[in-house]
N, C-alpha and C positions, 0 to 999 in steps of 0.2 A: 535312158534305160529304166523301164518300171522294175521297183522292190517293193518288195513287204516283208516286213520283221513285225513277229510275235513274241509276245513278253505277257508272261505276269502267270504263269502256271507254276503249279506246287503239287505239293503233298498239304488235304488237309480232310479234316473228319466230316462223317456225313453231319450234313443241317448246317455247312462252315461255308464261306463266299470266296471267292475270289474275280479279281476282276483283269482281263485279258486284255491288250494292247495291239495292235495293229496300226504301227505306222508305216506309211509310204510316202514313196520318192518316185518322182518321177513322174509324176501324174497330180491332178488336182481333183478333189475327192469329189466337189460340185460338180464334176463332168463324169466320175465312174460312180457304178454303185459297187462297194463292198461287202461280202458276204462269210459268215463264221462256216467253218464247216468242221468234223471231226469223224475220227477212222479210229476204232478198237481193234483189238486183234482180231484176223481173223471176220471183221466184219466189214459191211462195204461204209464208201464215204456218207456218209449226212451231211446235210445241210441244215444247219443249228438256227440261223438267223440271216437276215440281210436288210442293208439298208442302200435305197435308193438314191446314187446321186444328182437327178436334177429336184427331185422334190423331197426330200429325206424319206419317201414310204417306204415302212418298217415290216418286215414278216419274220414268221416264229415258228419252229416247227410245235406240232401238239405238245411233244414230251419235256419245252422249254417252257412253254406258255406260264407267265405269272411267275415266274422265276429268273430269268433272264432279261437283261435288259440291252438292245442294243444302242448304241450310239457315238456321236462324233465331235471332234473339235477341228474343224476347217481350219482356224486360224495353223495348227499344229497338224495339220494333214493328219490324223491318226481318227483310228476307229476303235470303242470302247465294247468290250463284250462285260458287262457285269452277273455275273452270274452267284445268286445265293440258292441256300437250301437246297445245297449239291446233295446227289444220293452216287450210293455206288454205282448206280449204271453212267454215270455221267464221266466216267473215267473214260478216258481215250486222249489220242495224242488232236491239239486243236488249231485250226490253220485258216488263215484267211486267204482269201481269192479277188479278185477283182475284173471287170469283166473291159480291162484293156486286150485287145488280142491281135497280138501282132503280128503282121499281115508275111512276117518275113519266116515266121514258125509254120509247120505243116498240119497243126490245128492239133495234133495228137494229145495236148495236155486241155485241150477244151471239152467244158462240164456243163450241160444245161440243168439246172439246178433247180428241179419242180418245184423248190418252197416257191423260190421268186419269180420262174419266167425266165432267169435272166443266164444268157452262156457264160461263163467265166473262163480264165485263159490265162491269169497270171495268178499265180501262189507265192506264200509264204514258206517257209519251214516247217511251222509247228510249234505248238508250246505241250507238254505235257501235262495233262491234268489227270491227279488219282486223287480218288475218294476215298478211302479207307480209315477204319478206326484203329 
């Protein structure tokens, strides 16, 4: 059974970092690729980041670019969202994906996710991130 647990959101002030966790189970990260994604109130999902698993290729959406960093530790299955010189728009709750999809689901939680190309199909929970001073 694929999981993803997200870890490492806060409360912190604008121009402050924080860096996000995504590990999983049940899968080996060399064969999926993982993707950040994040939902505000009221606003639809984005797709923040993603990284490629057979070759690590990396994409960003514009509003992250040079700010965000993504990446991984294979040895520890986990995926790193590093994120500085947060601003207030970057608040929203923040959740990873991965683009396992299991053939026994009726597809309904599947995302094809224009930053990457790529369909996704199994999610995380969420981490909350708020920006405020």
């Amino acid at each position: 059974q694929v999981q993803l647990v997200e870890s490492g959101g806060g409360l912190v002030q604008p121009g402050g970092s924080l860096r996000l966790s995504c590990a999983a189970s049940g899968l080996i990260l060399d064969d999926y690729s993982i993707g950040w994604f994040r939902q505000a109130p009221g606003r639809e999902r984005e797709g923040v980041s993603a990284i490629s698993g057979s070759d690590g290729l990396t994409h960003y959406a514009d509003s992250v670019k040079g700010r965000f960093t993504i990446s991984r530790d294979v040895a520890k299955n986990t995926v790193y969202l590093q994120m500085n010189s947060l601003k207030p728009e970057d608040t929203a709750l923040y959740f990873c994906g991965t683009d396992f999809l299991d053939p026994a689901e009726d597809g309904s939680t599947w995302y094809l996710d224009p930053l990457s190309g790529v369909v996704f199909g199994s999610w995380g929970q969420g981490t909350q991130v708020t920006v405020s001073s």
